[in-house]
C-alpha positions in Angstrom: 0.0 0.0 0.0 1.4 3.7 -1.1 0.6 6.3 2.0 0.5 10.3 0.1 2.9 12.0 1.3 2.2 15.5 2.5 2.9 17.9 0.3 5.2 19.7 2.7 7.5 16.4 3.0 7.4 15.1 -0.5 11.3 14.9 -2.0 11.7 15.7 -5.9 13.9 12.9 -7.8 14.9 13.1 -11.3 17.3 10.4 -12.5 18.5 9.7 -8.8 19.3 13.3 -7.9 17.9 14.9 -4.9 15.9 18.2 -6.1 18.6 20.0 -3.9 21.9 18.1 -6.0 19.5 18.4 -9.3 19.4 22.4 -9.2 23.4 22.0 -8.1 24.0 20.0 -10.9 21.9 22.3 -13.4 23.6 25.8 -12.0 26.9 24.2 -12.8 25.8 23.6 -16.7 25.6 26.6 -19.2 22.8 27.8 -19.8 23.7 27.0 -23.8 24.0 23.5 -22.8 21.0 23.1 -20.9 18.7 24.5 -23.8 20.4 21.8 -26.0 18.8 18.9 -23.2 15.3 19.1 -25.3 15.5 19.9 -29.2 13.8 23.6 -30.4 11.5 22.8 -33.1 10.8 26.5 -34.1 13.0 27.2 -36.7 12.1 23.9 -38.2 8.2 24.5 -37.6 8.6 28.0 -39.4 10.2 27.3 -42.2 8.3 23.8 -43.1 4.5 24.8 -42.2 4.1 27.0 -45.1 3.9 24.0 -47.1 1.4 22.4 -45.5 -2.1 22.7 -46.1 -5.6 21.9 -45.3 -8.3 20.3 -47.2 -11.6 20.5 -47.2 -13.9 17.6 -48.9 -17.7 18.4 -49.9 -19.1 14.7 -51.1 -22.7 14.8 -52.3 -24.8 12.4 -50.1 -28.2 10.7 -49.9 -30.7 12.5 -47.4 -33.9 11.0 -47.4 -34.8 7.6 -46.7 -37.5 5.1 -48.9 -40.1 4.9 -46.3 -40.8 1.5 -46.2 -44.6 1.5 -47.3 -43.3 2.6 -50.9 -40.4 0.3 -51.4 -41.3 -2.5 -53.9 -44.5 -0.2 -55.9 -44.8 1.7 -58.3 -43.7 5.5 -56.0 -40.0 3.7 -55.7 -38.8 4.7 -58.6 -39.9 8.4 -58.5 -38.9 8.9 -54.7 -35.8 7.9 -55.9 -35.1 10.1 -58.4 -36.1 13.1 -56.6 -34.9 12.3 -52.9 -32.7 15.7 -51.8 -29.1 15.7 -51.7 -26.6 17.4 -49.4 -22.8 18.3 -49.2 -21.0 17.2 -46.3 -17.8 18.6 -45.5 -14.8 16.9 -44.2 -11.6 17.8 -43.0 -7.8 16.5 -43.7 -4.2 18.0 -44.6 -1.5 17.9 -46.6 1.7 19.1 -48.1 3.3 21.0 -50.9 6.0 18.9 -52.9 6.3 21.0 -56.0 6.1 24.4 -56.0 3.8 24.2 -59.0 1.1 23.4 -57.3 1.2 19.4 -56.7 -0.2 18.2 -53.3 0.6 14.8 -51.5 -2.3 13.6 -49.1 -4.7 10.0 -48.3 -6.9 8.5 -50.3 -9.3 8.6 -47.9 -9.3 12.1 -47.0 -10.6 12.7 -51.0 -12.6 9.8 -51.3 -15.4 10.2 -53.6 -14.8 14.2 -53.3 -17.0 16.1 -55.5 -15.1 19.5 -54.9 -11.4 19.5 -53.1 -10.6 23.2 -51.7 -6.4 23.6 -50.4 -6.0 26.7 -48.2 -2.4 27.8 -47.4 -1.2 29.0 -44.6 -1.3 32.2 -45.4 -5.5 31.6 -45.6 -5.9 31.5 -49.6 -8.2 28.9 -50.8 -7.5 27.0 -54.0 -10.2 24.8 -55.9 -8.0 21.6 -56.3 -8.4 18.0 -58.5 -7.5 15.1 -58.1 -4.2 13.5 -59.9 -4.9 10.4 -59.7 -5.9 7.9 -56.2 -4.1 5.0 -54.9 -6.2 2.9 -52.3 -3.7 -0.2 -51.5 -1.5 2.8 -49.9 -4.0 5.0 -49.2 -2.2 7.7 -51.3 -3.2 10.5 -53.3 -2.4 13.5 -55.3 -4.1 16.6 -55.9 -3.3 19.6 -58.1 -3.7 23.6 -57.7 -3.4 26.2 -59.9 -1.4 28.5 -57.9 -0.8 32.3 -59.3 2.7 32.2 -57.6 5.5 29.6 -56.7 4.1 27.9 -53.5 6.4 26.5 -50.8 7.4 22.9 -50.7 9.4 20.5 -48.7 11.2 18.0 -50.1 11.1 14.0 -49.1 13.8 12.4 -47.2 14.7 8.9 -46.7 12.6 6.9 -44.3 14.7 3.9 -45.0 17.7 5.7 -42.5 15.3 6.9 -39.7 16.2 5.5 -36.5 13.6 4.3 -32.9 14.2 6.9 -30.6 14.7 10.1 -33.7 13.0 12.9 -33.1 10.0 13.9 -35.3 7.5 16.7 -36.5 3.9 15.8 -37.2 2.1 19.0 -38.5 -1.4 19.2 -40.3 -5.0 20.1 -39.3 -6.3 18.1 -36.1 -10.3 18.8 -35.5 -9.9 21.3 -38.2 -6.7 23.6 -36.7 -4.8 24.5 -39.5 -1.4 25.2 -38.9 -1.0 23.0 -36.2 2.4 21.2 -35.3 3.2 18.6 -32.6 6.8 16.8 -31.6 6.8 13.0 -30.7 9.9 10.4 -31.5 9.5 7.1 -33.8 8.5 5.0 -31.8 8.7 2.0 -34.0 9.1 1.3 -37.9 7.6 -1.6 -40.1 4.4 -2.0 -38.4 1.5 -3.8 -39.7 -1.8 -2.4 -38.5 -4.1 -4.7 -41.0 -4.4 -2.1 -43.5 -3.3 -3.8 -46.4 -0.6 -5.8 -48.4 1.8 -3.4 -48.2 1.5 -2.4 -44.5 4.9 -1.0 -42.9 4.3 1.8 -40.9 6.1 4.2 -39.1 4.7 4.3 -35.8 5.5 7.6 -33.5 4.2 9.1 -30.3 3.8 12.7 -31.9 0.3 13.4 -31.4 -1.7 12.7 -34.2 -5.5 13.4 -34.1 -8.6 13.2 -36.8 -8.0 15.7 -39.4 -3.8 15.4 -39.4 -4.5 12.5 -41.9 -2.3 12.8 -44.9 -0.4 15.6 -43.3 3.6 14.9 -43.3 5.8 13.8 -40.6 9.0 15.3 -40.8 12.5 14.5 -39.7 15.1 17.5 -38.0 16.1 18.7 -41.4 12.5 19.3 -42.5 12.7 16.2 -44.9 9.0 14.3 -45.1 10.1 11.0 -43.8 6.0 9.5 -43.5 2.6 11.0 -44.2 0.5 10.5 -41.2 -2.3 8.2 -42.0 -3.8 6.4 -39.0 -4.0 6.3 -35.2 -4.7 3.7 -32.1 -7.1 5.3 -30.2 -10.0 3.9 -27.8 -11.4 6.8 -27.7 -10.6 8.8 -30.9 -8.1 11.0 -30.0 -4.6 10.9 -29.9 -3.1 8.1 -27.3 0.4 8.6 -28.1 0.3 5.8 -30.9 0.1 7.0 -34.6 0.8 5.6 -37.9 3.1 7.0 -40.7 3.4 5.9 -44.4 7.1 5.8 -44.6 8.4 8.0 -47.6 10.2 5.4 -49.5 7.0 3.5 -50.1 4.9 6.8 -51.0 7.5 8.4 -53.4 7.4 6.1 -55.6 3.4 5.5 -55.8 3.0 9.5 -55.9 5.7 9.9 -58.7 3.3 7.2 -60.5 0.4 9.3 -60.1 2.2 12.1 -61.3 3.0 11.0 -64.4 0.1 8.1 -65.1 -2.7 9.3 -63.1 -2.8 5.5 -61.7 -0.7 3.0 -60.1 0.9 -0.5 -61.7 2.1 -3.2 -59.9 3.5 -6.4 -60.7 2.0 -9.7 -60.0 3.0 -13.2 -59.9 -0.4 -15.1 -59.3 0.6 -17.5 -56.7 -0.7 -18.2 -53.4 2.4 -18.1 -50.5 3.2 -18.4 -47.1 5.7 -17.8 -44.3 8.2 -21.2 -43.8 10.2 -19.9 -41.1 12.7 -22.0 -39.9 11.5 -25.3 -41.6 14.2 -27.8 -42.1 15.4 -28.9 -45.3 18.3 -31.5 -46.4 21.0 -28.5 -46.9 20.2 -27.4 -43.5 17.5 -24.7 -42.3 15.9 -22.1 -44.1 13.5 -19.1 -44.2 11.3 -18.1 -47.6 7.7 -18.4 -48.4 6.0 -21.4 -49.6 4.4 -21.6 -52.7 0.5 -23.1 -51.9 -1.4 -22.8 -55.2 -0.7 -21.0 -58.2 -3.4 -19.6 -60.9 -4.0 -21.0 -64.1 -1.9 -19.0 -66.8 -0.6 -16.6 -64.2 2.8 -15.4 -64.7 4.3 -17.8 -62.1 2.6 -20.5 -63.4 3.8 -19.9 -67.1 7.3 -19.9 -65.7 7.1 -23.4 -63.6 7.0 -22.3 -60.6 4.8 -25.6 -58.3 3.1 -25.9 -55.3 5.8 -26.7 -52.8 8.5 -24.1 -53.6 9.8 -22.2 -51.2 11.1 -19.2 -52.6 14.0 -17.6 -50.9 15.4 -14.5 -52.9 14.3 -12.1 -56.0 17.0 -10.8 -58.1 19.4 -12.5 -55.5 18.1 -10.6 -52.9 16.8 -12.4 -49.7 12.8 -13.1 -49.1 12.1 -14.3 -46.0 8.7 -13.1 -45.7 5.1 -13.0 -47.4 5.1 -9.2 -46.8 8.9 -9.1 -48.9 7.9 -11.1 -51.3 4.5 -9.3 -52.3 6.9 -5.8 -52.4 9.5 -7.4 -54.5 7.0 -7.6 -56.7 4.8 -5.2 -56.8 7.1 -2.3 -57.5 8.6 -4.2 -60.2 6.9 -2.7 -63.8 4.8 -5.2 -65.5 6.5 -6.5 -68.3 10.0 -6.7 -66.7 11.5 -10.1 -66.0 12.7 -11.1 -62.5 15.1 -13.8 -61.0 13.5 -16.0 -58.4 15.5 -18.6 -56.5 14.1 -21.6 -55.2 14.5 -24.3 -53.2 12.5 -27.5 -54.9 13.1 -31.1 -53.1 16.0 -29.6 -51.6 17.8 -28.4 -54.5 18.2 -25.0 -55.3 17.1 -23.1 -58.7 16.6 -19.9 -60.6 14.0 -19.2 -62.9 13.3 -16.4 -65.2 9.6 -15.2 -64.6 8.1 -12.3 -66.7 5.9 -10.5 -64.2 2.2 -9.8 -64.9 0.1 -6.6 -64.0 -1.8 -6.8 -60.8 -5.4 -7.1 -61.1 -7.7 -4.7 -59.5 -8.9 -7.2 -56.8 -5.6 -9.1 -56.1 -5.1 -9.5 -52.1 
């Protein structure tokens, strides 16, 4: 059982000092040094926030129900064709990458938009369209007609971030625009069921409805993740949010740019994870091959139930997750290197990847 202490007799300890040796300890330390204990995020905030924007989304929905005495005769039809509509705004952010006017936000924050308005920071409101949509990233790309330059920050590698680096979320939470929050990355390759290509950078930057497809910056003002999802019983921000990292995203938005749509390679073969299933040349990690489908690329190339394949273009798959990335950024049409372990022995085949279908898991 803990007793409160009174407040008179309660002792301050930080990191096993004695509030009395703490403010000894501190006095002794320039003051130089002890602003340099916790990073400054203001000249970073100021010079990346005026390339991020907000969006609003007005989507045209349904608002009167069919009472139920005229569905099935004759009225159906007519009460359908003149039941009102409204506009329902939503809320989301984003960020300038070109200076022409291109913006990188979520699928989801667009959706089924039928008008997109930007607003800078600087409070001008820009009619925007959409570029083009990705929903297996959740990804999209809008477009403004700018009469001047805009500001823009430029992406950075998330492949070199590090747990424990400090970070800059900034966006439009509950519809605050110009909003900015610090955090660290907390963790990187997370898979929060979102889709195939899941691999998340997850930080404890506060990240609340409305920051969704705002950027996540790292201490140069490089977008390192566009903030896309959070963990949250009760809707707000619990210290657990989700990044896409940029080395994913730059190369589905530079897609968009130039095609308007996103192409991904395919294989057409069911897989799974082997882990550390033993083989005759000792142990080994790949993914099996379960069932391929008829006159799918893998299938055409000889690839058989029972394969496990361990590397693309000689580089190691250990995973389902690697193994469906491998391929998917690789352009339809361009032929790929798989090894293969098949009743023990190991082989290479040559296998001409396909273009994903639409509904492909």
């Amino acid at each position: 059982m803990i007793t409160p202490q009174p407040a008179a007799s309660r002792r301050l300890v930080l990191a096993g000092l004695s509030s009395l040796a703490l403010l000894t300890a501190c006095a002794r330390v320039p003051a130089q040094a002890q602003r340099g204990l916790m990073p400054d995020f203001a000249d970073l905030a100021e010079r990346v926030l005026p390339a991020v924007v907000n969006i609003a989304v007005l989507t045209e929905q349904t608002t009167t129900q069919i009472p139920p005495e005229l569905r099935g005769t004759p009225f159906e039809r007519y009460f359908r064709e003149r039941r009102g509509r409204q506009q329902v705004q939503g809320a989301g952010s984003g960020f300038v990458i070109d200076p022409a006017g291109y913006i990188v936000t979520n699928n989801h924050v667009v959706g089924e938009a039928a008008r997109v308005v930007v607003s800078l920071q600087d409070g001008t409101e820009l009619p925007a369209r959409v570029v083009g949509t990705d929903e297996l990233t959740d990804l999209a790309l809008l477009r403004v007609e700018p009469r001047a330059p805009l500001a823009a920050v430029p992406w950075g590698a998330s492949g070199s971030i590090r747990v424990g680096q400090w970070v800059l979320a900034a966006g439009n939470p509950f519809g605050l625009g110009g909003t900015v929050t610090s955090g660290i990355v907390s963790a990187r390759g997370r898979e929060i069921g979102a889709g195939p290509f899941d691999d998340f950078i997850q930080t404890d930057a506060a990240i609340n409805p409305g920051n969704s497809g705002g950027p996540l910056f790292n201490a140069a003002g490089e977008v390192i993740g566009i903030n896309t999802a959070i963990y949250s019983p009760s809707g707000a921000s619990a210290g657990i949010g989700f990044a896409t990292p940029s080395d994913l995203a730059r190369g589905v938005i530079d897609q968009l740019r130039r095609d308007g749509r996103v192409e991904r390679g395919w294989l057409g073969v069911a897989v799974q994870d082997v882990g550390g299933e033993t083989t005759p040349g000792g142990r080994n990690r790949g993914v099996q091959v379960q069932s391929l489908e008829r006159n799918s690329p893998a299938a055409r190339a000889g690839l058989r139930p029972g394969d496990i394949i361990t590397a693309l273009n000689g580089e190691r798959v250990e995973t389902v997750r690697a193994l469906t990335r491998g391929v998917a950024i690789t352009p339809p049409g361009q032929t790929i290197r798989i090894t293969l372990l098949r009743e023990g022995r190991q082989r290479d085949l040559a296998v001409q990847v396909g273009r994903r279908p639409p509904q492909a898991g």
